[in-house]
TORGUSE-25411 format. One record per residue (C-alpha): x, z, y. Coordinates in steps of 0.02 Angstrom, whole numbers, plus 32768, in hexadecimal, padded with zeros to 4 digits. Each point is the difference from the previous one (the first is absolute). Example, Ala and Ser with C-alpha at 12.3 -4.5 7.8 and 13.67 -1.06 7.14 Angstrom:
// TORGUSE-25411
826781867F1F/80457FDF80AC/
This chain:
// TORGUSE-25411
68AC351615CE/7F8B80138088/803D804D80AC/7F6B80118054/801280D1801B/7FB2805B8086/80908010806A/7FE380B18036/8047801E7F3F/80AE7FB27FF7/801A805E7F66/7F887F867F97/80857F857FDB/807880677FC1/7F8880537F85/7FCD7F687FC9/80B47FC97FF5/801D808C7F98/7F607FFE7F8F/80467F4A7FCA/80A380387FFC/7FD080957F75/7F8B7F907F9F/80817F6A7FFA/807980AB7FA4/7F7380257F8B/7FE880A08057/7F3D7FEA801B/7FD480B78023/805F7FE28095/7FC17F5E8023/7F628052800A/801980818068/80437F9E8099/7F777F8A7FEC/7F7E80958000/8051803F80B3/7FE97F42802E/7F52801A7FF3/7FE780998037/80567FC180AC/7F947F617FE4/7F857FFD7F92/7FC87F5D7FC8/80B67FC37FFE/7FEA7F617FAB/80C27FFC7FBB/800C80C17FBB/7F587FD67FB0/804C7F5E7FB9/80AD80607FAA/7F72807E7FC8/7FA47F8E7FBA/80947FA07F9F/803080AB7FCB/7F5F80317FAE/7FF77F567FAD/80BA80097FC3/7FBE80B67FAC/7F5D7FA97FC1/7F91806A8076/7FA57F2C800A/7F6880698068/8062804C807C/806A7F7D800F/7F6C7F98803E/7FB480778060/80A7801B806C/800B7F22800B/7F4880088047/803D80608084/80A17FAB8022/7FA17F778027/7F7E802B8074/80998024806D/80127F93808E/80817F7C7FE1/800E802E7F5D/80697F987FA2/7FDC7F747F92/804880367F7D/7FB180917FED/7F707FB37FE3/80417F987F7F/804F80A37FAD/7F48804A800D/7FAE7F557FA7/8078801A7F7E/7FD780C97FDF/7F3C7FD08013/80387F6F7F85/803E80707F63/7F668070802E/7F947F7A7FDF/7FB17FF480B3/801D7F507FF5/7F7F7FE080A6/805D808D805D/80A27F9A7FD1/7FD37F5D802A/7FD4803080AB/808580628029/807A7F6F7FC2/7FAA7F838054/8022806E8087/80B280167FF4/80287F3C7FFA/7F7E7FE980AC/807480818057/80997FB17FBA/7FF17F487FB5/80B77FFA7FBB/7FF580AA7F9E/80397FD77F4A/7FB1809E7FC6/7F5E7FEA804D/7FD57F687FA7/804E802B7F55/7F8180918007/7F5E7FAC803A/80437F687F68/7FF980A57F80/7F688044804B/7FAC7F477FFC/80387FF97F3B/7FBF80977FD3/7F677FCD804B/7FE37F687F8F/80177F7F80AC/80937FBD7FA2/7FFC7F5D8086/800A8076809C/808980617F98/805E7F637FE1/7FFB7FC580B5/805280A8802E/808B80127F83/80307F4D8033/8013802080BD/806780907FC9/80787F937F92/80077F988094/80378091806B/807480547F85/80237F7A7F71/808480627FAC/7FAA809A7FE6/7FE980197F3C/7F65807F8014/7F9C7F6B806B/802A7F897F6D/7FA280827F84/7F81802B8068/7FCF7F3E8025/801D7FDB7F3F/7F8080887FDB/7F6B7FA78068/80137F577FB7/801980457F3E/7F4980558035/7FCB7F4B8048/80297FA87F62/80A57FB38046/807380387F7A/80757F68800F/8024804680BB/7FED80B47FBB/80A87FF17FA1/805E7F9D8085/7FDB80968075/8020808B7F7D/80B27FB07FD5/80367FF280BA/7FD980A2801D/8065802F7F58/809B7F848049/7FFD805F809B/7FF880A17FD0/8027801F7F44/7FED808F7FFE/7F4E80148025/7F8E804A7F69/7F537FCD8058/80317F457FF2/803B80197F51/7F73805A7FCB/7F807F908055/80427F657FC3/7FEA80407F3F/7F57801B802B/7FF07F428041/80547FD57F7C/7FA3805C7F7A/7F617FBE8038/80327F3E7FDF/803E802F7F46/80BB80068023/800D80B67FA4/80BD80107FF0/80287FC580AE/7F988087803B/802E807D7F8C/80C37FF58054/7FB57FFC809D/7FB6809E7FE6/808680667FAC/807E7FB98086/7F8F804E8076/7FEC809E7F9D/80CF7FFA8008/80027FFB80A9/7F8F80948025/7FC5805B7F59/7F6E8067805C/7FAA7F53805A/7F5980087FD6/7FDC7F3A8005/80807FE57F9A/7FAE80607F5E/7F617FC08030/80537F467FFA/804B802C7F4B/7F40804E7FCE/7FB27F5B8025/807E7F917FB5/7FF880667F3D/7F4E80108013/80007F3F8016/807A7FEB7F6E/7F75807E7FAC/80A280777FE5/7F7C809B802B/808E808D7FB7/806A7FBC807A/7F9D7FE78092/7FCC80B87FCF/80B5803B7FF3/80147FA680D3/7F68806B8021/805480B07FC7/80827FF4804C/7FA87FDA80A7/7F8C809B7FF0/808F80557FE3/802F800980CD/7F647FB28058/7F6880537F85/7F847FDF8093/80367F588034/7F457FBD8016/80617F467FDC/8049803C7F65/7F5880527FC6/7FB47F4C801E/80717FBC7F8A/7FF980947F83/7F577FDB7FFA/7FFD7F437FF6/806F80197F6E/7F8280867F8B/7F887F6D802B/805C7F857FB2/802380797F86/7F3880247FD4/800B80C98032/7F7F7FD8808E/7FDA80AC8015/80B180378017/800C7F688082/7F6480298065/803680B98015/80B07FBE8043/7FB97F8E8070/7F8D80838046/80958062802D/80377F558058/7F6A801C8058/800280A6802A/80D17FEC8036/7FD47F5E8069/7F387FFC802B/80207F6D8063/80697F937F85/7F827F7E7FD3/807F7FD27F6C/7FD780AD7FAF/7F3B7FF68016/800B7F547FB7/805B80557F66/7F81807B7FF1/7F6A7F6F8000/805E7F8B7F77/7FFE80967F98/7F5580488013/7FD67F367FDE/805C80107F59/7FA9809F7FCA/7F637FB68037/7FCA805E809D/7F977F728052/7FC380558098/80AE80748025/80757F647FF4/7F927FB28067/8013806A808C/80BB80157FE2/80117F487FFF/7F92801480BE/806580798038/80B37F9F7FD9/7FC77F5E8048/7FD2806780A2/809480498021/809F7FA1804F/80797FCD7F6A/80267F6C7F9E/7F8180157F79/7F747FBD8059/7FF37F6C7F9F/8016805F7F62/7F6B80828036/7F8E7F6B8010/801D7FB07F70/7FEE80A47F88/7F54802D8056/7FC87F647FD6/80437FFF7F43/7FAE80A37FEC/7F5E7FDA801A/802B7F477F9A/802D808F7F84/7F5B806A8013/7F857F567FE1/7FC7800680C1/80337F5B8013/7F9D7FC680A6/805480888054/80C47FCA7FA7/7FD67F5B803F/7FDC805980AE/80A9806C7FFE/80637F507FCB/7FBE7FB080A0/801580948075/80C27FF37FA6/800D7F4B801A/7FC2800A80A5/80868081803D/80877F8D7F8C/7FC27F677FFC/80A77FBB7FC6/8006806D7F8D/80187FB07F41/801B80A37F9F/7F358020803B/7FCF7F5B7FD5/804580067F4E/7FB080A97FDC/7F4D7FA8802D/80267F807FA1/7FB580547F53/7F68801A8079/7FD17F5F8019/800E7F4B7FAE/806C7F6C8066/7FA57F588019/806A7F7F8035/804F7FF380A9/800280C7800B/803F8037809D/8062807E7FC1/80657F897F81/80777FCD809A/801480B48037/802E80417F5A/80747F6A7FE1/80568011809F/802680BA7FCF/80527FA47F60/80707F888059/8059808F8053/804C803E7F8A/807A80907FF4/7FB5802180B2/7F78806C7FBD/800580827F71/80227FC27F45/7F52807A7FEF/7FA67F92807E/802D7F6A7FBB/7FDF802E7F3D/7F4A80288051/7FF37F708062/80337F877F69/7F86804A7F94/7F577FFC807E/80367F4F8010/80077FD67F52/7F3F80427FEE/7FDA7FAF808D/80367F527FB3/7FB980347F6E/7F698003806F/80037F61801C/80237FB67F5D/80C07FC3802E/805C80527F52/80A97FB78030/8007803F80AA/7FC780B17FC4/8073800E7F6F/80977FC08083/7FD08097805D/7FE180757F4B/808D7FDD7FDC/8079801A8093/7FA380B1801B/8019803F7F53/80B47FCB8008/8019805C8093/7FA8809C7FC1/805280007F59/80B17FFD8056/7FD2809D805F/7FF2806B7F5D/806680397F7A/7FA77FE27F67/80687FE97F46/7F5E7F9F7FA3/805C80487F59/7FF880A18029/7F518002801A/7FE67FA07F52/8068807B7FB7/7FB880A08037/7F5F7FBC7FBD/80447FD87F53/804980CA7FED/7F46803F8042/7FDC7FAF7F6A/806780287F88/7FED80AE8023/7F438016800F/7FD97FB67F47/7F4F802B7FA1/808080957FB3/8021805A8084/7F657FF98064/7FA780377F61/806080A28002/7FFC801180C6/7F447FD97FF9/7F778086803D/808E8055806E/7FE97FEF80C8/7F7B802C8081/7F547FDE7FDC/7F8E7FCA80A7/7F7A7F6D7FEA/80307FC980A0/808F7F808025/7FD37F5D7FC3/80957F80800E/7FF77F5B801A/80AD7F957FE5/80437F517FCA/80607F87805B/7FE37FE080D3/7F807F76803C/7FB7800D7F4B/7F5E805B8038/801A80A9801A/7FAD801980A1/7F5E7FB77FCC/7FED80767F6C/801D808F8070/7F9B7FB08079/7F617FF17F81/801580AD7FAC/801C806180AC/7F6C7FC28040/7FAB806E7F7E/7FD0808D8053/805580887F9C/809E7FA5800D/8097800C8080/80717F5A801D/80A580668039/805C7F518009/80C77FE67FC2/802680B77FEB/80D680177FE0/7FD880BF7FBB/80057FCE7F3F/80B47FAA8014/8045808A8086/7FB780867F6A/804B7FA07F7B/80B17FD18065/801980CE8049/7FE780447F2D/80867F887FD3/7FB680097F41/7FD07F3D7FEE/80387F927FAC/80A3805D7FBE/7FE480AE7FF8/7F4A7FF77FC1/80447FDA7F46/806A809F8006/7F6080698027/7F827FC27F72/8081803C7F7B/801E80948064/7F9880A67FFE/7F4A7FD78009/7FD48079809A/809B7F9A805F/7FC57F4E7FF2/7F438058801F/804880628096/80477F6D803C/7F6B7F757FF7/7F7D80838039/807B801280AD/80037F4E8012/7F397FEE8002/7FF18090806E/80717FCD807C/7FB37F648008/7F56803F8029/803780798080/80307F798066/7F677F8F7FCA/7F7280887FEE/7FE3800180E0/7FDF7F4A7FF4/7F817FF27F8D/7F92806E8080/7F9580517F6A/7FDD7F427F93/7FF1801C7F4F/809B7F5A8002/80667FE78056/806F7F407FFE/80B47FF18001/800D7F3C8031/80C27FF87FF2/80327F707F94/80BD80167FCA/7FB980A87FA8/7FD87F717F7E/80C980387FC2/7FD580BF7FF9/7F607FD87FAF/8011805A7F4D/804780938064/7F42802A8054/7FBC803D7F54/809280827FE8/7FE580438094/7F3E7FF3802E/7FAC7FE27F61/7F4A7FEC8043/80477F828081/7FBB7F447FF3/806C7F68801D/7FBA7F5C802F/807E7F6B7FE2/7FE37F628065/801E7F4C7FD3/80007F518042/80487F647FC9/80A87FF9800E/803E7F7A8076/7F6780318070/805480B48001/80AE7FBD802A/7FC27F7D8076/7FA3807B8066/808F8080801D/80637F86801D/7FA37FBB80A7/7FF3809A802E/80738083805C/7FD680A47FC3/7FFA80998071/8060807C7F8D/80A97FC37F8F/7FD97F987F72/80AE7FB87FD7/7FD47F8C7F73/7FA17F908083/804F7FAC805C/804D7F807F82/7FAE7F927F7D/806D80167F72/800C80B38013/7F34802C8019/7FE87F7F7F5B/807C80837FB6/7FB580928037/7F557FC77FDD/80367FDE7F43/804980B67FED/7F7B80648042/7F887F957F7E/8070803E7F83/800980B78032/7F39800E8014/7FF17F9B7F4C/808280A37FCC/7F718069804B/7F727FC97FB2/806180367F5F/7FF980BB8046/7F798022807C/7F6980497FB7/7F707F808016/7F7E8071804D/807280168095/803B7F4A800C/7F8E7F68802B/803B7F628024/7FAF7F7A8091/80157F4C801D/7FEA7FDA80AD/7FAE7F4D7FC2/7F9480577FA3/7FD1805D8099/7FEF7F67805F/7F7F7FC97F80/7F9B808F7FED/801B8087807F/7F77807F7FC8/80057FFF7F32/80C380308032/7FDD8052807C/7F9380667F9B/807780317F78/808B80308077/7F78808D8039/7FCA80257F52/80B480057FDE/8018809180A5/7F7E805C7F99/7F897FEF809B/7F577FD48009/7FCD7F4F803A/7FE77FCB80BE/7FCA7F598051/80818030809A/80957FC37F8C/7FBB7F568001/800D800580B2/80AD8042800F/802C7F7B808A/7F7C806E8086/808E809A7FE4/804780428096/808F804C7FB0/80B07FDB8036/80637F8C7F98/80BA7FDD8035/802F7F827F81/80107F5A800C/7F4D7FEF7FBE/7FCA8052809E/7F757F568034/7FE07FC37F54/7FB480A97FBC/7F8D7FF98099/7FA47F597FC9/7F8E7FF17F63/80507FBE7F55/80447F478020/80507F9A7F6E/80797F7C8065/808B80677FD4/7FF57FEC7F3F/806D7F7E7FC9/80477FD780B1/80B17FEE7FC7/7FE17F4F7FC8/7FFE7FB480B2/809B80408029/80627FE17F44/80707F9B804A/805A8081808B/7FEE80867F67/80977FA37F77/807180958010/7F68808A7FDE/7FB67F8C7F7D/80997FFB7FA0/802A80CF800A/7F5780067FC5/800A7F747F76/7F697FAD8042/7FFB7F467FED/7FDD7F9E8099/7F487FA08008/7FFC7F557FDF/
């Protein structure tokens, strides 16, 4: 405490004495009134402002509580440590400058104060200067090297520099010190979670959660470790019970959000993440929320400026803002300005591998690339960076090989990336076989005869569907470009409809034989409710194209419920299909993959299930296209896919690769360049890394 009193007012002292004396016994009314007759004896008293200042922030009053620091310190001979305590407040504000410099100059006026740097290491982290973080932590460590919370707090800035081998050492220490401590717990789960090592970090997070059941952090851990494990009720249940005290938490909105994303309800997720927003306008976290969904609903120029406005602001998502501006426009076909917002990325990062692999479907390798030894450096280390990182790291450098005609070296690094991806889900093959054997068992030529003519009748969703890399995007690419058609991309609405009635596959039987009016009031819901959330999109087109290939299994459930609707099914040559899903790592979950045996599996079901459909799907609604057949003569089918929309002809759908539209698929360059046949038949240079697929497939190997 400081002493420094007029001393014409002896009586200071003692109030202050006392003012500690009733906030140390929890009596803080007290507290506060001694340390108001402080000030109005002295006013400017830099130590009754200080207790007033700890007392505000101990009752959440953050505001005050910084305003009453602020004026601590301009005290003369202010502690130190008050401006440490006053970086800290600024800190969970988000005044990160403010922090910084009042940190950096606590430890000037005192070099030995632990607290001083442990705060300015936090502020440094927050700030995405993870090196300048590290250096701090460190010098506390060597200052106080059996303090648990320094052992966390260090462990924290080198998981965020990719040092997760160090990351756990840290994390563990700090748990052997004090074990006791939920933030290590829960922060190690997270580390641990994000190299693949689910059940590890699923104890670490419920030992946290057993340790202090209202932490924050610790749900949030638990949240990102089922989401990972793609255990969404779960993750959902973590989430309920955390809104349950902290409904507000802009941190726990963040990850409510992230998780409708994952889940496909964008427009529940951008709401949420607005509220982020409006809870913490300078989290750069939350505005980088809001941008990756307005990118997924396809809001080119407002995710653009979200993206801006994240990478502005101090956080750790700098990087991350960067690279989604420049995906979006990649995305909207302006590619001279994508290759722009890569460079202006790579130039702030230009270590940066996860950047480099997300050009890499921008441009074709030539041989002695320079970024081949960046992105294979970012392989060699390992479990120090993200299991995500490193799946997209693998896979840009098997293109890139690819690139450069070296088919062993790419399929050494196919494979390793699938095999990593395909451990990170939980996926039963069978099931998925099995569920489409009952679809079609119970939608025979019987029963859709006598379910037939029920449903919602609107001319305007046209479906396209079939298996993934088989074409899909370039069909809606050539039939959007006509102008009375809207390309509305992979839309989830017709499986969210489907999944909330809970009537397919099982109940739907039970309905035909039922009364007439039920199965009628039933099928006619399902179509409207499908166009109310479809109908805004279409922005007054006569079609409107629903480009989401797995609706290929809820195929002879369109007619039911929207009779007039069109379906386009897609097809390519089999192995070509496979082979080009499986160099590729797909933005959204497709399960069935990531393995050989399992996608030649997959592939052979849904050809049986859409051979089932062609037995029940009236032919005026269902056309069929070969994407060789497209490769051969774009315009005569190109032509019947429009006569098919019922549309009158237009040149523009021979030019579908000039289309501005946004396409997030995987398809996103291809569709932008005019019709090129190298990728018919390209399987049979690669036959021999392709023995497992070949055989699920029953495909002999060339001689």
């Amino acid at each position: 405490m400081s002493n420094h009193q007029p001393p014409e007012n002896p009586g200071i002292p003692e109030a202050l004495s006392r003012a500690h004396a009733h906030w140390n016994a929890g009596q803080a009314d007290q507290a506060e009134i001694f340390c108001r007759r402080v000030l109005a004896a002295w006013p400017g008293q830099a130590d009754a402002l200080h207790l007033l200042g700890l007392m505000a922030h101990a009752y959440g009053n953050l505001d005050v509580a910084i305003d009453h620091l602020r004026d601590a310190c301009k005290a003369p001979r202010a502690p130190a440590v008050y401006s440490a305590n006053l970086a800290e407040m600024c800190r969970q504000k988000g005044l990160l400058e403010e922090a910084e410099q009042a940190a950096r100059r606590a430890v000037a006026m005192e070099p030995a104060l632990v607290a001083g740097w442990n705060n300015l290491g936090i502020v440094l982290q927050e700030a995405g200067r993870f090196d300048e973080s590290r250096t701090c932590l460190e010098h506390v460590i060597a200052l106080q090297p059996e303090w648990a919370q320094a052992h966390n707090n260090l462990a924290n800035t080198l998981r965020r520099l990719g040092r997760f081998d160090l990351a756990e050492q840290h994390y563990r220490r700090a748990i052997e010190l004090k074990p006791d401590y939920p933030e290590a717990h829960s922060n190690l789960a997270f580390l641990l979670s994000s190299q693949g090592r689910y059940d590890e970090a699923a104890r670490e997070a419920q030992s946290a959660l057993d340790l202090n059941p209202r932490f924050i952090e610790a749900y949030l851990s638990l949240v990102e470790v089922e989401s990972a494990r793609q255990r969404y009720d779960a993750a959902l249940r973590a989430l309920d019970m955390l809104r349950a005290f902290a409904p507000q938490h802009p941190v726990a909105l963040i990850a409510h959000a992230k998780l409708l994303r994952k889940l496909e309800r964008d427009i529940e997720a951008l709401a949420v993440a607005r509220q982020a927003v409006t809870y913490a306008p300078r989290n750069a976290e939350a505005h980088h929320l809001v941008a990756t969904v307005l990118q997924a609903l396809g809001e080119t120029g407002e995710a653009l400026a979200a993206f801006e406005r994240a990478a502005q602001l101090p956080g750790t998502v700098t990087e991350e803002a960067l690279l989604g501006r420049a995906v979006v426009l990649m995305e909207a076909g302006r590619n001279d300005e994508a290759l722009a917002a890569f460079d202006r990325a790579l130039e702030a990062f230009p270590g940066s591998a996860t950047i480099r692999a997300a050009r890499a479907d921008m441009r074709t390798f030539e041989p002695g690339d320079p970024d081949f030894p960046v992105l294979e450096a970012f392989i060699a280390q390992g479990d120090r960076r993200s299991l995500q990182d490193r799946i997209a790291v693998q896979f840009a450098l098997g293109k890139a090989c690819l690139d450069v005609k070296d088919g062993a070296r790419a399929f050494a690094h196919f494979d390793a990336a699938n095999r990593a991806k395909r451990a990170s889900l939980v996926y039963d093959p069978q099931a998925g076989e099995r569920w489409m054997e009952r679809v079609a068992q119970v939608l025979t030529p019987a029963l859709y005869e006598r379910l037939s003519g029920l449903g919602a009748p609107s001319e305007l969703p046209v479906f396209i569907v079939g298996m993934p890399r088989s074409g899909t995007t370039l069909i809606e690419q050539i039939v959007s470009a006509h102008p009375e058609v809207t390309g509305a991309g992979e839309l989830s609405a017709l499986r969210q409809v489907v999944d909330a009635a809970g009537v397919f596959p099982d109940r739907l039987p039970a309905l035909a034989h039922g009364p007439g009016e039920a199965a009628a009031r039933v099928l006619e819901q399902l179509g409207r409710d499908y166009l109310a959330r479809t109908v805004p999109l279409a922005h007054g087109s006569a079609r409107l194209v629903d480009k989401m290939p797995g609706n290929f299994a809820l195929a002879g459930l369109i007619p039911l419920m929207l009779p007039r609707a069109r379906i386009i099914h897609t097809r390519r040559d089999a192995v070509d299909t496979c082979l080009s899903c499986y160099t590729k790592l797909f933005g959204g979950e497709q399960p069935f993959a990531y393995d050989q045996t399992e996608l030649g599996r997959f592939y052979r079901a849904y050809e049986r299930l859409m051979a089932h459909w062609r037995t029940v799907l009236p032919p005026e609604r269902f056309i069929e296209v070969d994407y060789e057949a497209v490769v051969e003569d774009v315009e005569r089918e190109a032509r019947r896919l429009i006569e098919f929309l019922g549309l009158p002809w237009n040149d523009a759908c021979l030019a579908f690769y000039k289309d501005r539209r946004v396409v997030r698929t995987a398809s996103t360059n291809q569709v932008r360049q005019p019709i090129y046949g190298t990728s018919k038949g390209r399987w049979h240079a690669y036959a021999q890394y392709l023995g497992p697929l070949l055989a699920a497939l029953g495909v002999a190997m060339p001689q």
